[in-house]
C-alpha positions in Angstrom: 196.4 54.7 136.9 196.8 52.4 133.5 200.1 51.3 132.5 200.8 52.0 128.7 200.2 48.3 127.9 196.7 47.9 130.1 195.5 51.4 127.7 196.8 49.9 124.7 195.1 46.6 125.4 192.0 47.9 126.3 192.2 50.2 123.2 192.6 47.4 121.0 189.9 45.1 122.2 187.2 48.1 122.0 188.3 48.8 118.1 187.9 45.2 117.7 184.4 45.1 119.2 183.1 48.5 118.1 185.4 49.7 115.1 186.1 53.3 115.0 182.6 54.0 116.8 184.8 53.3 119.5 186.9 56.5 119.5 183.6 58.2 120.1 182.8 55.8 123.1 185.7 56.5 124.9 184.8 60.3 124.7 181.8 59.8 125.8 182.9 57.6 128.5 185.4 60.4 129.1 182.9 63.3 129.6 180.5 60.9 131.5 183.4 60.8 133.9 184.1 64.4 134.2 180.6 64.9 134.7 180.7 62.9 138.2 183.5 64.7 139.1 186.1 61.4 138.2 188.7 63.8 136.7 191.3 60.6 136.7 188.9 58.1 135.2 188.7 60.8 132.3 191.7 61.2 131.8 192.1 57.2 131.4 189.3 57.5 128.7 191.4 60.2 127.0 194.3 58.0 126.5 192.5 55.0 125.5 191.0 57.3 122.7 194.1 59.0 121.6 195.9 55.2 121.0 192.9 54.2 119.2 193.7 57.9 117.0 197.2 56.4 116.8 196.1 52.3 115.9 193.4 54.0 113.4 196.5 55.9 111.3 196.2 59.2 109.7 193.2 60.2 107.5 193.1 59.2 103.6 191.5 61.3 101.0 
């Protein structure tokens, strides 16, 4: 299991790389996961999205 810092830091560095395409890759990395079974590994992908939800800030219209 992550601490909060390791998903925060890994959340980070994947918004860097891949902007906010990289919400959607940590879905997909999430249901890739529950797909083999790797219920904890989703879960991990989860958080890692919902802090990049949090970095990205709310919606503008």
């Amino acid at each position: 299991m992550m601490s909060e810092i390791q998903v925060h830091t890994v959340a980070r560095q994947m918004l860097e790389q891949h902007g906010f395409a990289a919400i959607a890759k940590a879905s997909e990395q999430a249901q890739a996961c529950e797909g083999r079974g790797e219920a904890e590994e989703a879960k991990e992908w989860r958080h890692i999205a919902d802090a990049m939800k949090i970095m990205r800030g709310p919606h503008q219209s």
